[in-house]
C-alpha positions as CSV (number, residue, x, y, z in Angstrom):
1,X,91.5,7.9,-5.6
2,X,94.9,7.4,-7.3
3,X,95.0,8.1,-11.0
4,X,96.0,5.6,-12.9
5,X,99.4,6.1,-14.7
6,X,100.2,4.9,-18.0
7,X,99.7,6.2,-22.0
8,X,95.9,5.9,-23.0
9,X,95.2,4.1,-25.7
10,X,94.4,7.0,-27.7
11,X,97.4,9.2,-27.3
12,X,99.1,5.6,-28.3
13,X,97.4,5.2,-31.1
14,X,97.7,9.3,-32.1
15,X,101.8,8.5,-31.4
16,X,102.0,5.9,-34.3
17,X,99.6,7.6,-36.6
18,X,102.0,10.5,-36.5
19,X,104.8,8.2,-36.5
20,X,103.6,6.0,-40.0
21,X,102.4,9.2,-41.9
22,X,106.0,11.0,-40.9
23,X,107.6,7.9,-42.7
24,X,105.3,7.7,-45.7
25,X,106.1,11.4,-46.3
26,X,109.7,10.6,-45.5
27,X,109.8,7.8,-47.8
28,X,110.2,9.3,-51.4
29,X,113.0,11.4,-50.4
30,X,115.0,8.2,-48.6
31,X,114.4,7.4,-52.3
32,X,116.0,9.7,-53.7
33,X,118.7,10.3,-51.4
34,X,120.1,7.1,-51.2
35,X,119.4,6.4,-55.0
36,X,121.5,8.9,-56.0
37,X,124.1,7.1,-54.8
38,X,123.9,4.4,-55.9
39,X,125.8,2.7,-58.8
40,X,124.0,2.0,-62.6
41,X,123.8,-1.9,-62.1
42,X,122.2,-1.7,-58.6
43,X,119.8,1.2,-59.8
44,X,118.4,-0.9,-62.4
45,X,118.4,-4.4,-59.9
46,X,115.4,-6.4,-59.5
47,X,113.9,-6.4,-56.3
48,X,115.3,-2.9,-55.3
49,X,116.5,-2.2,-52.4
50,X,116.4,1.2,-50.0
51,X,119.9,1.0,-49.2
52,X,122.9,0.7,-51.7
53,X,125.3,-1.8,-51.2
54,X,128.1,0.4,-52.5
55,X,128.2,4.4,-52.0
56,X,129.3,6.3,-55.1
57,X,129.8,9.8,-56.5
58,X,129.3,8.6,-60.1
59,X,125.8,10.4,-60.7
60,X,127.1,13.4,-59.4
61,X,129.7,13.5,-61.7
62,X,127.7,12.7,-64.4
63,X,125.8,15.5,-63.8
64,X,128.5,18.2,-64.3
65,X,129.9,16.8,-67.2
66,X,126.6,16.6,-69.0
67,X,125.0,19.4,-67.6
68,X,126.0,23.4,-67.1
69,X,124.8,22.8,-63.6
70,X,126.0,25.8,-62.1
71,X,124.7,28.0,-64.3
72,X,121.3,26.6,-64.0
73,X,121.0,27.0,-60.1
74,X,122.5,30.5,-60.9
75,X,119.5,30.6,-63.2
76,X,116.8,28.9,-60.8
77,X,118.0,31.8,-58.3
78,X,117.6,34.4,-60.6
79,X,113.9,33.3,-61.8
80,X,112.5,32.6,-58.5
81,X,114.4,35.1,-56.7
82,X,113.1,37.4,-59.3
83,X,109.6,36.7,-59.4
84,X,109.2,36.8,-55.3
85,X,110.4,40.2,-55.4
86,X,108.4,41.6,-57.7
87,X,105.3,39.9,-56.9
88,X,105.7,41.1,-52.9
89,X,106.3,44.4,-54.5
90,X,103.3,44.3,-56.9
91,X,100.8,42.2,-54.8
92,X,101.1,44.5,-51.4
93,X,100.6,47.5,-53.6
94,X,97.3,46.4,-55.1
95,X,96.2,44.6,-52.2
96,X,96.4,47.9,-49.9
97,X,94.7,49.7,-52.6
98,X,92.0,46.9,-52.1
99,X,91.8,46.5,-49.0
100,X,92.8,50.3,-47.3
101,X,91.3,53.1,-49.9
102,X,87.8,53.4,-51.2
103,X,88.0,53.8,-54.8
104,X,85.0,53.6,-58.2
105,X,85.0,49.8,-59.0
106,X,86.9,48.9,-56.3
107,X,84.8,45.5,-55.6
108,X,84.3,44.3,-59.3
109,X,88.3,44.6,-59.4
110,X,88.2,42.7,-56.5
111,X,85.5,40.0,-58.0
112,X,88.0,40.2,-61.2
113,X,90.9,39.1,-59.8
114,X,89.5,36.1,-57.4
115,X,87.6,34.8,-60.2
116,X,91.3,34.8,-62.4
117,X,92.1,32.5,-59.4
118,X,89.7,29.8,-61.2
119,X,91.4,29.5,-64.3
120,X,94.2,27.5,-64.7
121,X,97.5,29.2,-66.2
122,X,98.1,26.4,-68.3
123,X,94.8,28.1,-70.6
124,X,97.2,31.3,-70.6
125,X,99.7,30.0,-71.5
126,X,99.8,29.9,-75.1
127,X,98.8,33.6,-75.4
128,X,101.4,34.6,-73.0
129,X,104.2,33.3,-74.8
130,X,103.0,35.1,-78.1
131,X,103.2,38.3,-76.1
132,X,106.8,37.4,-74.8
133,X,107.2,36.0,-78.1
134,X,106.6,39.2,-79.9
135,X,108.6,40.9,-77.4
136,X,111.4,39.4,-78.0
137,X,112.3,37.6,-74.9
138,X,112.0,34.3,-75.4
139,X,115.4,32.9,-73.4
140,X,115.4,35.6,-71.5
141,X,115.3,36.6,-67.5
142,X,112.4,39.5,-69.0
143,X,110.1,36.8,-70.1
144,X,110.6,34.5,-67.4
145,X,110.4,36.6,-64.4
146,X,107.6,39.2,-66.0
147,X,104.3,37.7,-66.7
148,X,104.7,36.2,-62.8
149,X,105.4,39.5,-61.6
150,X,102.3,39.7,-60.0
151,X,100.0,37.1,-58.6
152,X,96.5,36.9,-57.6
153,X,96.6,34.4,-55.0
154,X,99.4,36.7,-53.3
155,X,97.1,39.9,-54.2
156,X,93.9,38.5,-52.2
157,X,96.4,36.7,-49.4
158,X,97.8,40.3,-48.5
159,X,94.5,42.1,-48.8
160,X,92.9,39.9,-46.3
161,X,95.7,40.5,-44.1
162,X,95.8,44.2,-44.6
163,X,92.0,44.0,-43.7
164,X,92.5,42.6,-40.0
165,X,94.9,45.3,-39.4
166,X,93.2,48.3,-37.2
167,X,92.5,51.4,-38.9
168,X,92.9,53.7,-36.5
169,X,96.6,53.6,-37.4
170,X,95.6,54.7,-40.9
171,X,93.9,57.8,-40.0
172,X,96.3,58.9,-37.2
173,X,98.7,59.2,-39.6
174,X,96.4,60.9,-42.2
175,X,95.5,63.4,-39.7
176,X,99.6,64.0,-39.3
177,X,99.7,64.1,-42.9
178,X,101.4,61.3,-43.9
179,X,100.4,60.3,-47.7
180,X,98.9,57.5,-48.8
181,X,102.2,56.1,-49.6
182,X,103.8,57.0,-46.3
183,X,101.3,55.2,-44.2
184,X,101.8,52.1,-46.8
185,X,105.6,51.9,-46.2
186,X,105.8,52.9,-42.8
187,X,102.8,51.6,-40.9
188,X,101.1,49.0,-42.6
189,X,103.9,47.3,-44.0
190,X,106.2,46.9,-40.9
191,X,102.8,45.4,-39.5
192,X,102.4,42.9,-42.7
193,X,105.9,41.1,-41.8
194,X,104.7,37.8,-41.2
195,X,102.4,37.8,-44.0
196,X,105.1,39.1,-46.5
197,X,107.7,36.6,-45.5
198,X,104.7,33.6,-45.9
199,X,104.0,35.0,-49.5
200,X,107.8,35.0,-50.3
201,X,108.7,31.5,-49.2
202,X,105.6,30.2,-51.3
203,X,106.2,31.8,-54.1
204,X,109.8,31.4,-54.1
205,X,109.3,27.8,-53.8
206,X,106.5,27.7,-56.4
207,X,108.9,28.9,-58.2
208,X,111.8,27.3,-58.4
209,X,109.7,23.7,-58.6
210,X,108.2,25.0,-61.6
211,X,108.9,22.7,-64.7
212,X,106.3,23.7,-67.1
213,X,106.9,27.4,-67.5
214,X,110.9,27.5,-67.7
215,X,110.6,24.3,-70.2
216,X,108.4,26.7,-72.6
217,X,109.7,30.0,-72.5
218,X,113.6,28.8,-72.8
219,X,114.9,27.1,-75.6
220,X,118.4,27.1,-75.0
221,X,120.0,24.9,-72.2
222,X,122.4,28.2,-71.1
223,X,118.5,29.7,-70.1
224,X,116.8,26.6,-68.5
225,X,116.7,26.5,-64.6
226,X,117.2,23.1,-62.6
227,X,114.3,21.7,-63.2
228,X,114.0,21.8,-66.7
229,X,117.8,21.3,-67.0
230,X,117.0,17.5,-65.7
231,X,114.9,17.0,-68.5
232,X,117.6,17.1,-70.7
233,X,119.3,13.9,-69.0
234,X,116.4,11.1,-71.2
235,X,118.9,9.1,-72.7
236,X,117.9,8.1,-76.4
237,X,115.1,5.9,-76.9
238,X,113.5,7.8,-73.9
239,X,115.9,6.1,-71.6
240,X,115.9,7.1,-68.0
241,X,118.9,7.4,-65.7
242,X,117.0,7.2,-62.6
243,X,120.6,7.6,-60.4
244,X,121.9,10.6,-62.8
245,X,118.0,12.1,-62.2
246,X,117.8,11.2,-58.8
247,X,121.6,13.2,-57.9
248,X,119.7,16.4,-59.3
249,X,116.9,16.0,-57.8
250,X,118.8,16.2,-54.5
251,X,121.1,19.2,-55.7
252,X,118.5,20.9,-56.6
253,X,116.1,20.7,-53.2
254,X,119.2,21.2,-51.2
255,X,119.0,25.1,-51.4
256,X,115.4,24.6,-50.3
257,X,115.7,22.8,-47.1
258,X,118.8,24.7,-46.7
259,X,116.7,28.1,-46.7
260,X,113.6,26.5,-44.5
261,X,116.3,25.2,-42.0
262,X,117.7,29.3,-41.6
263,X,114.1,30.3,-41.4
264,X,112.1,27.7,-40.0
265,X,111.4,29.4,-36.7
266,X,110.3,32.5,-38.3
267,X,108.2,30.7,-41.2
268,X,106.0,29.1,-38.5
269,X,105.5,31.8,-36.3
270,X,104.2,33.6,-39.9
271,X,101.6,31.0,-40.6
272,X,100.2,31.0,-37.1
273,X,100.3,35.0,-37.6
274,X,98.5,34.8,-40.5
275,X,95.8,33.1,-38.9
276,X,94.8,35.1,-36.3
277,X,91.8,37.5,-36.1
């Protein structure tokens, strides 16, 4: 018999499921887009619309006048920049100690640091800024970038990785006598690419999101990053200039989608990497 030709009803129905949940995602950053060009008067109209009626640079502006802008991307770079390096330095140390060498303690250590996982860094965070505090690096790049300069998400991510790899590779190159060091930097972490480059992007975008920490450890607006710089637009009387607020908002995921375009291919091919046995 001939088979029927046509869309079933369910691939259909999968089509606009896909198709409505891609727009709903979508729809907040139309929002923002478009809003940020959009003049005062028709910001604040009643009913709004999606689309302006007149384009304008006038938020941007705004921005730069009111705002060292540049010097808090330069600043957003420098924190989240910052902290991804160290934590893929810090976290692929520990995490080959925990998951390639046998060591005294090793698995309460391990215990230790998932259980950290379950407490909120918000309860931290008051006794981490009395220890940058004492330090003397409050509106600094020290006390932003140092108390993240290890993570334990990224520390159990890595290990779990490091576990699938074979470890016949390990004692090859022990029985060449290649140090513990050696086979670290030269075998397993060539191997650990896809897993590293997962770990950076999230952390780097973590990050450079992050409102709450820059907006506590910096005081002065020469040290805030983007995100806490847009705090500083509330108009008196708590006043919100949604078009001024909205034209950051955009500046400031631009150098996002910018660095997920360049890496996009790779980036997927990591996180279907990372899930294989």
């Amino acid at each position: 018999m001939r088979r029927r030709s046509g869309l079933r009803p369910s691939t259909v129905l999968a089509t606009l499921a896909l198709v409505f949940t891609t727009a709903f995602v979508l729809l907040p950053i139309a929002i923002i887009v478009f809003t940020a060009f959009k003049p005062v008067a028709e910001v604040n109209a009643y009913p709004p619309t999606l689309l302006p009626t007149e384009w304008t640079l006038d938020n941007l502006a705004r921005i730069m006048q009111e705002l060292p802008f540049a010097r808090l991307v330069l600043n957003s770079f420098i924190f989240a920049g910052g902290v991804t390096l160290f934590a893929l330095v810090f976290d692929s140390l520990a995490a080959y100690a925990l998951a390639r060498m046998d060591f005294t303690g090793q698995r309460v250590l391990l215990v230790a640091i998932i259980a950290s996982l379950m407490i909120p860094f918000q309860a931290t965070l008051i006794p981490v800024y009395q220890l940058v505090s004492q330090l003397d690096w409050v509106n600094t790049y020290a006390g932003l970038i140092a108390p993240r300069a290890a993570d334990a998400f990224g520390i159990f991510f890595l290990r779990q990785f490091f576990l699938a790899l074979p470890r016949d590779i390990d004692s090859a190159a022990r029985i060449d006598g290649a140090s513990e060091f050696r086979i670290f930097r030269s075998i397993v972490l060539p191997n650990a690419v896809p897993a590293l480059l997962t770990l950076a992007i999230f952390t780097f975008v973590n990050n450079w999101n992050d409102l709450l920490w820059p907006l506590v450890f910096t005081t002065e607006s020469e040290m805030g990053t983007i995100t806490s710089g847009l705090t500083l637009l509330t108009g008196p009387g708590g006043i919100i200039p949604y078009g001024v607020m909205m034209a950051g908002s955009l500046i400031a995921v631009l150098p996002l989608v910018i660095a997920f375009l360049l890496v996009q291919r790779r980036f997927i091919e990591s996180i279907a990497t990372t899930g294989l046995k």
